[in-house]
C-alpha positions in Angstrom: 14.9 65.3 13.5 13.1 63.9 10.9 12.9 59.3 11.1 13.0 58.0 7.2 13.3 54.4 6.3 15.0 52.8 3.7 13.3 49.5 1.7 15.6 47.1 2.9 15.4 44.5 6.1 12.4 42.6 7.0 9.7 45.6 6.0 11.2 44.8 2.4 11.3 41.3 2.9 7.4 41.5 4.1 6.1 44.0 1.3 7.7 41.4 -1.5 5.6 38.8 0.1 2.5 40.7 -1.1 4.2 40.8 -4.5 1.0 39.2 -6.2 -1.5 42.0 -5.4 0.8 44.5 -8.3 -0.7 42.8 -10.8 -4.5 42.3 -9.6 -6.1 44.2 -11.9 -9.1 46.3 -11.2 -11.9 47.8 -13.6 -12.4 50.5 -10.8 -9.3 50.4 -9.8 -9.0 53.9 -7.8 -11.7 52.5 -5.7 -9.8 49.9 -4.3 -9.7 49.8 -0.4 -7.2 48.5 1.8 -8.8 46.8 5.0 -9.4 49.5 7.7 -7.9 47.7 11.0 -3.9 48.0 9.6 -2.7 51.1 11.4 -1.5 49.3 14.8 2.3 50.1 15.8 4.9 51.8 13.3 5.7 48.8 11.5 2.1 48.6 9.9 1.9 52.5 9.2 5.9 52.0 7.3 4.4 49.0 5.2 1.5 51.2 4.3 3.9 54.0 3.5 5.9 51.5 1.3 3.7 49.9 -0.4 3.3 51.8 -3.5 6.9 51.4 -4.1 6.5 47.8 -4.2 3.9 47.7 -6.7 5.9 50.4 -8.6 7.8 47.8 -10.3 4.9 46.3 -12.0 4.3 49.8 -14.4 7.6 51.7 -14.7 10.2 49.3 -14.9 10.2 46.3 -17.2 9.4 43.5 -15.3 6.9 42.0 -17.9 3.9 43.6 -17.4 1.2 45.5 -19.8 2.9 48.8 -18.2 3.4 52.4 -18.7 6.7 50.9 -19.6 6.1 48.8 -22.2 3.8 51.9 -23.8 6.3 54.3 -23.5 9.2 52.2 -25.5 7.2 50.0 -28.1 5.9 52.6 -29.4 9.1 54.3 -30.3 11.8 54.3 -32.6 14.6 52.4 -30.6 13.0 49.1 -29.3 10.4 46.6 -30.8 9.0 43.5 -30.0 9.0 41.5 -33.5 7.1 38.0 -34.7 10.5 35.5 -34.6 9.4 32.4 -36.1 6.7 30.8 -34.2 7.2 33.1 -31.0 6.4 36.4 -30.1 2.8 37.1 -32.0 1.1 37.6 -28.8 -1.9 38.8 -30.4 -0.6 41.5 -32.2 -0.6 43.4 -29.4 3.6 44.7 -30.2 2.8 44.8 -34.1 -0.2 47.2 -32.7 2.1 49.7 -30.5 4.9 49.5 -33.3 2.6 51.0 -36.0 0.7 52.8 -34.1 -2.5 50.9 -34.3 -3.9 50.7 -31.2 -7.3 50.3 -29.6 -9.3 50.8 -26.8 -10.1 47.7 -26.2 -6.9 46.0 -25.8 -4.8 45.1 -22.6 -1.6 46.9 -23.6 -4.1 50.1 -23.3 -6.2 49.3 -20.6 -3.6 47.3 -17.9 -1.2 50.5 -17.9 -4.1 52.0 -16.2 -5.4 49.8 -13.6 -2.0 49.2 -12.8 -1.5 52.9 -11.8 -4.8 53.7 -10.5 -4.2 50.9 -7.9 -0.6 52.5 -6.9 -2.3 55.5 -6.7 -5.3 54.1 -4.4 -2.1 52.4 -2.3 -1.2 56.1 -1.9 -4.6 57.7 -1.5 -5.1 55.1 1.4 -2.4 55.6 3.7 -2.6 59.5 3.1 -6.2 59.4 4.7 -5.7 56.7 7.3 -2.2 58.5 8.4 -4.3 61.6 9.0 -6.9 60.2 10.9 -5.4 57.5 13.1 -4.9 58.5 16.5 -0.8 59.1 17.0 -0.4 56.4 19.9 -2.0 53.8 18.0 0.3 54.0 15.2 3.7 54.6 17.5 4.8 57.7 15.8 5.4 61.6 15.9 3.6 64.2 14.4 6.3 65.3 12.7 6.3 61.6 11.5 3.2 61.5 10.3 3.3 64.6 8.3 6.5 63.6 6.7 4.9 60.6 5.5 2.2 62.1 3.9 4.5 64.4 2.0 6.1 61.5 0.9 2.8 59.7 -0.2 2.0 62.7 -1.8 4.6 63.2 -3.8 4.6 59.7 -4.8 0.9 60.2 -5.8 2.0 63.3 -8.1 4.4 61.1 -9.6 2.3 58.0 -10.7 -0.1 60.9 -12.0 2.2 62.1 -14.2 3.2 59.1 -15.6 -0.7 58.5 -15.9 -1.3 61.8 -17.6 1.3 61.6 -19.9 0.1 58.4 -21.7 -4.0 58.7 -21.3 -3.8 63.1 -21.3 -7.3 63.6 -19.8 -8.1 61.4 -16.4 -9.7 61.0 -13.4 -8.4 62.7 -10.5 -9.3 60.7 -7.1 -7.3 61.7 -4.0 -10.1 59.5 -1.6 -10.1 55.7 -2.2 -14.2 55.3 -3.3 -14.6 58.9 -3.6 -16.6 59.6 -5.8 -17.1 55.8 -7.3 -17.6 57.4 -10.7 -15.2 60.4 -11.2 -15.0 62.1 -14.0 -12.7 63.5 -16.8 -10.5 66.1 -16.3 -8.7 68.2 -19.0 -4.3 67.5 -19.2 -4.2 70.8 -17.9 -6.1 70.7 -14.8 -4.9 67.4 -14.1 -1.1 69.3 -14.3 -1.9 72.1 -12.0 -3.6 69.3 -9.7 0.2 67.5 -9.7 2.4 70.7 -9.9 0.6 72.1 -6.8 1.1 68.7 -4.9 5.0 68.6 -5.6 5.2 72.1 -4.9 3.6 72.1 -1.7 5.4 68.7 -0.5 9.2 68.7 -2.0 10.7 70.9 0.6 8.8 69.0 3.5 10.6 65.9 2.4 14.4 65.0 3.3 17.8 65.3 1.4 18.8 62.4 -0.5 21.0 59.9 1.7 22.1 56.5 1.3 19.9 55.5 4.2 16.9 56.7 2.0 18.0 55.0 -1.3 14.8 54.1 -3.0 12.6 56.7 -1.6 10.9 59.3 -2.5 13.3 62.4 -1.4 13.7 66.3 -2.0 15.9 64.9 -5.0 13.5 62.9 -6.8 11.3 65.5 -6.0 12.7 68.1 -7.6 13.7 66.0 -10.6 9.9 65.2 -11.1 9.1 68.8 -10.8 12.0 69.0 -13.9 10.4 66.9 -15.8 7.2 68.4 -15.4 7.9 71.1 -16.6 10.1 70.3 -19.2 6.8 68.8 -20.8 4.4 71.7 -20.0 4.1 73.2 -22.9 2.8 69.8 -24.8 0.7 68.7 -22.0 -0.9 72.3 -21.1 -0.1 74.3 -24.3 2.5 76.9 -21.7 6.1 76.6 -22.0 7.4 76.4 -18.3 11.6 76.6 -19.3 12.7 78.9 -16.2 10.4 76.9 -14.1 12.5 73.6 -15.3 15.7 74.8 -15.1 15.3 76.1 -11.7 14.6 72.7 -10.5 17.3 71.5 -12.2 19.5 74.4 -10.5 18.1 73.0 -7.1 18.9 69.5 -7.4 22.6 70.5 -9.1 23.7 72.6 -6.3 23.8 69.4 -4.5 20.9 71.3 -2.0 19.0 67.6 -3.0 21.3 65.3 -1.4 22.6 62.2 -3.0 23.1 58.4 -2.5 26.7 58.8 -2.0 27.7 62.4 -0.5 26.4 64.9 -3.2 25.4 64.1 -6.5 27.5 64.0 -8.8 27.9 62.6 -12.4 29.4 58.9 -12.1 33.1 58.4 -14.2 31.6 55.4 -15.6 28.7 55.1 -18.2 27.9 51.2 -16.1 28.1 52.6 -12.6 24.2 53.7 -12.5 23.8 50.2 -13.8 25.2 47.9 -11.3 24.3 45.3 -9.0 25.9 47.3 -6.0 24.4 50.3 -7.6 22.9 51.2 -4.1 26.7 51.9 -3.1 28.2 52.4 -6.1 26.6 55.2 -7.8 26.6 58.3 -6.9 24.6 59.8 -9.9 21.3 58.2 -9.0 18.5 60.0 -7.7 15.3 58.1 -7.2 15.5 54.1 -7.7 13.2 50.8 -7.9 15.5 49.4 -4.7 16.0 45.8 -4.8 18.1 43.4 -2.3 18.3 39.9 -4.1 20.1 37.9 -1.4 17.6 39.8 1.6 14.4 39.0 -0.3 15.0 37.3 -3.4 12.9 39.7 -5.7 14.6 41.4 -8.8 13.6 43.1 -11.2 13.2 41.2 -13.6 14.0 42.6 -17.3 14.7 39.0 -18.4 11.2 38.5 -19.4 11.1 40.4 -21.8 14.5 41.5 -23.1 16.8 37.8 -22.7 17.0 35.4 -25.3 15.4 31.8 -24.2 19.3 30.9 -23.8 20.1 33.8 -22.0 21.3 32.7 -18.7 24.6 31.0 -19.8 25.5 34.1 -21.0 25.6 35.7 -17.7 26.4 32.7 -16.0 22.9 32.9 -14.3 20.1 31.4 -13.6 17.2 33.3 -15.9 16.1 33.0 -19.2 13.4 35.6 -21.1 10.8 35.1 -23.7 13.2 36.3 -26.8 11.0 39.2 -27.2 12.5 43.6 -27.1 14.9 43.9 -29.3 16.8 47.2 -30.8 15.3 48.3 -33.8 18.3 48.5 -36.8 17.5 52.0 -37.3 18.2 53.3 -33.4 21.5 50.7 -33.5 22.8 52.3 -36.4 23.0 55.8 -34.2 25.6 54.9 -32.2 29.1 55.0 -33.9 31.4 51.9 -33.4 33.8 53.8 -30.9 30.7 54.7 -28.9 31.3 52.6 -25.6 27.6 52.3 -25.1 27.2 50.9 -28.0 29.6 48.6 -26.9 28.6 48.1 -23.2 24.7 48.7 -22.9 24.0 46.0 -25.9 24.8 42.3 -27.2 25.6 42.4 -30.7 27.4 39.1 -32.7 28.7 35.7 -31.4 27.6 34.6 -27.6 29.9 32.9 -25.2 29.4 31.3 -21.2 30.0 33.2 -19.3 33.6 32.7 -18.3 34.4 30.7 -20.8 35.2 32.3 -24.6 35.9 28.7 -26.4 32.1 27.5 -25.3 29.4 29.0 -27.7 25.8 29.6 -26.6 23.6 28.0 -29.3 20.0 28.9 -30.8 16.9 26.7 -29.8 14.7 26.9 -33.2 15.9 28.8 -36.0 19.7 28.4 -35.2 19.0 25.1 -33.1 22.4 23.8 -31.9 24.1 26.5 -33.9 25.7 29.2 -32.3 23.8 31.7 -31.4 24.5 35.4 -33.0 23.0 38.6 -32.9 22.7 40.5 -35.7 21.8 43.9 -36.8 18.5 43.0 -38.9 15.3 42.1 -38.2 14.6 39.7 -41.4 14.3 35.8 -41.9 18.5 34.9 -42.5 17.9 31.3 -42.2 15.6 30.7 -45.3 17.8 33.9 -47.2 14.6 36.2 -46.6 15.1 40.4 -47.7 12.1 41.6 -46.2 12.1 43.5 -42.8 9.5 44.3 -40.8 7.5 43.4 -37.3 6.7 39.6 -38.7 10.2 38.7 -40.2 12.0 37.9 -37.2 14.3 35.3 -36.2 15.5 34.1 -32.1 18.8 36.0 -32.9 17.5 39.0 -35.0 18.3 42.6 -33.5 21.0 43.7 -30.6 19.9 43.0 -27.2 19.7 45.1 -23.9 22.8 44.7 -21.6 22.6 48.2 -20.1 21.7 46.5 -17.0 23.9 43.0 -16.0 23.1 41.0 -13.3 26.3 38.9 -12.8 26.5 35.5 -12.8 25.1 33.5 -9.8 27.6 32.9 -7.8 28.3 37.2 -7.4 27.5 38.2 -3.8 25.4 41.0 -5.5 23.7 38.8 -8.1 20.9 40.1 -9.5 20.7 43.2 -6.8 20.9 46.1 -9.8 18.0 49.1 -8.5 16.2 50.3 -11.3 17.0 53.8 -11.9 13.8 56.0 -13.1 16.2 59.7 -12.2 20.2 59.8 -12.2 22.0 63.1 -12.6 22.1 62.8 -16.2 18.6 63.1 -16.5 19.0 66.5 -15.2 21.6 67.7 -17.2 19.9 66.8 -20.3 16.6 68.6 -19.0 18.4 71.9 -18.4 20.1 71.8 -21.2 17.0 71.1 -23.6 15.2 73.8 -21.5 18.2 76.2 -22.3 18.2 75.8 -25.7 14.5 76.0 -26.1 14.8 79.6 -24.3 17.2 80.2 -27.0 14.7 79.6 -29.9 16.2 75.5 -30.5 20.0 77.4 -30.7 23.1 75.6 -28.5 24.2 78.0 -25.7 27.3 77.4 -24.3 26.2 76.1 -21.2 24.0 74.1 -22.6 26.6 72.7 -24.8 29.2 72.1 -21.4 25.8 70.1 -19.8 25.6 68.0 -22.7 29.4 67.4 -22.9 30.0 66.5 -19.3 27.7 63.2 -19.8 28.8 62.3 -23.3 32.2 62.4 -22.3 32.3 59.0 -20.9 31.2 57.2 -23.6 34.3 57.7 -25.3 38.3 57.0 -25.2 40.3 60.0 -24.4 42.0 59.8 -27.9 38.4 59.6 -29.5 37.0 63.0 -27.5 38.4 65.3 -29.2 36.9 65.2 -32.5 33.5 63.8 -30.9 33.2 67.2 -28.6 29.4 69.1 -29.3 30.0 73.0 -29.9 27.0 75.2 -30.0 27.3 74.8 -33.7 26.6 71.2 -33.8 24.4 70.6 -30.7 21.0 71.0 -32.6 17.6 70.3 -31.4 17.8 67.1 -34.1 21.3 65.9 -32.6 20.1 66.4 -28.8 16.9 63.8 -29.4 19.8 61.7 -30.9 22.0 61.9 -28.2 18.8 61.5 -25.5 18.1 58.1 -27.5 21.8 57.4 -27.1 21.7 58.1 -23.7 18.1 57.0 -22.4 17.8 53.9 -24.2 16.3 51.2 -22.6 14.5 53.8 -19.9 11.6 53.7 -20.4 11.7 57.7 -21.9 11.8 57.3 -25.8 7.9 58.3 -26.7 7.4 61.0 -24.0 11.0 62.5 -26.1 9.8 62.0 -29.8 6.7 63.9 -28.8 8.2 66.7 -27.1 10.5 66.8 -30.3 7.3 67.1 -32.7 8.8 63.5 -33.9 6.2 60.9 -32.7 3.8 61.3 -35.1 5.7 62.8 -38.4 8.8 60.8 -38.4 9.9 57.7 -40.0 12.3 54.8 -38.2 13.0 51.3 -39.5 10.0 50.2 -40.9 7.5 52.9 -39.7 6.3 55.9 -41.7 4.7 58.8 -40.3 0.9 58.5 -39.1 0.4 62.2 -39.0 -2.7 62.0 -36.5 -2.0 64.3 -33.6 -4.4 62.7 -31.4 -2.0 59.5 -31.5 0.4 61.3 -29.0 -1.9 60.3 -26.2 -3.6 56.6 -26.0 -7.1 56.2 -25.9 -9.3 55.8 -22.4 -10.0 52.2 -22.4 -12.5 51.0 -22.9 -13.5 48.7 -20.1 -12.9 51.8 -18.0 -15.9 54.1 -20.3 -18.2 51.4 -19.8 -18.2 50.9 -15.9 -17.6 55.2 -15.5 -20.6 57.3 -17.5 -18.0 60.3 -16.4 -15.9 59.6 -18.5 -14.9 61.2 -21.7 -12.9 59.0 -24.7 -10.0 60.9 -25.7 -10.0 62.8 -29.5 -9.5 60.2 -32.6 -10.8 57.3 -30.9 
């Protein structure tokens, strides 16, 4: 019988205390080292174990950090981070991902990486130490210890993909400090490299249970094997469908696990969403677990998604920065009977919560007037046409509400986990793989996949002329519907270049750049100075 632990309880509590070292950055960041007298009793091998799920947060989850995040959305079609007024220049750096004129040099490019490297070095660590620390030292089981550096493993392959899919060619260090200097290796080596570590770990991990919500399991495993090879054939030039839609096939029998009895599709397009999502969901696969009354961490989207008045809308006790909003463009895909369109976003007049005769005013643009949010991205107030990345006002563009924390005085407030695999994901990636088998045509299956999930965002009455058939599920309508589904995910520039979209189409106020070697960022370039191994990456 295998012993897993869930992130919750005073281990939780613990690794949140060491919150501050996510966002130490590193120019060698995958030789960082972990002091070597840690590994006494059970309790210090489990916070080894859990520490790269801690740091997690800072990269793939918006919690207002330079992070594989912020890459993988800004530079996009759906979200954007615009000049309003006197706020939200920042350097240029969002102007810079929106138009796709990024550079080596800057933070948005170069913090992503640190920030991995060192969850990868909090992997490589434990992995090592695990294997070499003498059993009754650390308190545990062989069996233990080999089941924890599947886990660690698999987490490693994860953060690697992640890695690979923004910067293409890395480094691939498995020993902290060894080599100092490692070099380059090519997108396709560096997949093998993470294929053969999820391939050779999955099954040696456990089913999905709600004891083990928020770690690494045989059903996040398999949906990261999915996903991998959903994107072979762009990061190794080899289509890999059968391979993805066999994982898929895995993790739908329900031979995964789930957090709630098998997995299964929630009835509710906010269930994944919710601050009792740990209980609630059943859909979820793989989560950023948080407990906000155990430990009082979130995670905290407010930064940079709520409105500088934000928290009298939810009754709560956060504000943001005014920055992501929803560019027009992706709004305008959702139709008005949508419920997602609806539910995940805050579009027009804002109220207290609890309260609809009390209006939320603006602070500078709309100061003391009540605070709306429009559709547009353009200066209102002084009767302005233009649109575009410096025309912004405090209420310009819907906001995010995909995720709501409830107002303070909920017993869950604030406790949402952030999901980075549900179900849906899934269903989507079989289905795309199915289609692709079938030349980019609907198959019937694939249509039923697609279906099952879309289904929910609509009224009974409204279903039935809103129904995909093989005939109007194209390859164009399913990267709609993904962006319908996805947004706010963290998913959108990893889909537009799958789709052959990144670089060739037009949204809002971008045109087409047409430069292939944009669909991967440059190395950065604090990183080729201290590494002689490494190689910059094409067009840069």
């Amino acid at each position: 019988m295998k012993t897993y632990y869930k992130l919750t309880g005073t281990l939780l509590m613990a690794l949140c205390l060491l919150g501050s070292a996510c966002t130490k950055l590193n120019e060698k960041a995958y030789s960082q080292i972990i002091a070597d007298d840690f590994y006494n009793g059970k309790g210090e091998v489990l916070s080894a174990v859990l520490r790269p799920y801690t740091h997690a947060g800072a990269w793939s989850a918006p919690t207002g950090q330079q992070s594989f995040y912020r890459l993988n959305e800004l530079a996009a079609d759906q979200l954007a981070w615009p000049v309003k007024g006197v706020h939200g220049y920042d350097n240029g750096d969002w102007i810079r991902l929106h138009y796709s004129t990024w550079n080596p040099d800057e933070d948005n490019i170069g913090n992503p990486w640190n920030l991995i490297y060192t969850g990868i070095g909090y992997c490589n660590d434990p992995i090592k130490r695990i294997q070499e620390t003498d059993l009754a030292k650390m308190g545990i089981t062989a069996e233990q210890r080999d089941a924890y550096v599947a886990e660690l493993k698999v987490f490693r392959a994860w953060s690697y993909m992640k890695l690979m899919d923004l910067y293409g060619n890395i480094p691939v260090v498995t020993v902290v400090g060894e080599p100092l200097s490692p070099p380059t290796k090519k997108r396709a080596e560096v997949f093998a490299f993470i294929e053969s570590e999820l391939k050779e770990n999955v099954d040696k991990l456990p089913v999905l249970s709600g004891q083990l919500v928020g770690r690494v399991t045989q059903a996040a495993g398999y949906a990261m094997l999915a996903e991998l090879y959903l994107n072979a054939e762009v990061w190794t030039g080899t289509e890999r469908w059968a391979d993805c839609i066999a994982a898929c096939d895995k993790v739908m029998s329900g031979a995964t696990g789930g957090q709630q009895g098998t997995a299964a599709l929630d009835t509710k397009i906010t269930d994944p969403f919710l601050n009792t999502n740990t209980t609630k969901s059943k859909e979820n696969l793989f989560v950023l677990a948080y407990n906000n009354q155990l430990t009082t961490t979130f995670c905290g989207w407010n930064s940079d998604y709520f409105h500088f008045n934000q928290k009298y809308i939810y009754g709560g006790s956060q504000n943001g920065n005014d920055g992501v909003v929803v560019i027009p463009s992706a709004y305008d895909q959702f139709e008005d009977k949508d419920l997602r369109k609806k539910t995940w976003m805050l579009i027009g007049l804002q109220h207290y919560y609890g309260d609809s005769t009390k209006v939320v005013v603006g602070g500078y643009e709309y100061k003391d007037q009540p605070l709306v949010f429009v559709d547009n991205i353009r200066r209102n107030s002084e009767g302005g046409t233009t649109s575009n990345m410096n025309t912004g006002e405090e209420n310009s563009g819907a906001r995010f509400n995909k995720y709501v924390p409830g107002p303070s005085t909920d017993p869950n407030y604030w406790s949402n986990d952030w999901v980075l695999y549900r179900l849906t994901d899934i269903y989507f990636y079989k289905a795309e793989a199915l289609m692709r088998q079938a030349g980019g045509t609907a198959t019937s299956e694939a249509v039923t996949l697609i279906n099952a999930t879309r289904k929910r965002a609509f009224s009974t009455s409204d279903w039935a002329t809103e129904a995909y058939t093989t005939a109007t599920l194209t390859m164009d309508e399913l990267l709609a519907e993904r962006g319908r589904e996805f947004i706010f995910e963290g998913k959108r520039r990893t889909d537009l270049i799958r789709f052959g979209k990144f670089t060739t189409a037009s949204w809002w106020d971008h045109t087409p750049t047409n430069k292939s070697t944009l669909t991967i960022f440059p190395i950065p370039q604090r990183q080729l100075t201290a590494n002689a191994n490494l190689v910059q990456n094409p067009g840069y």
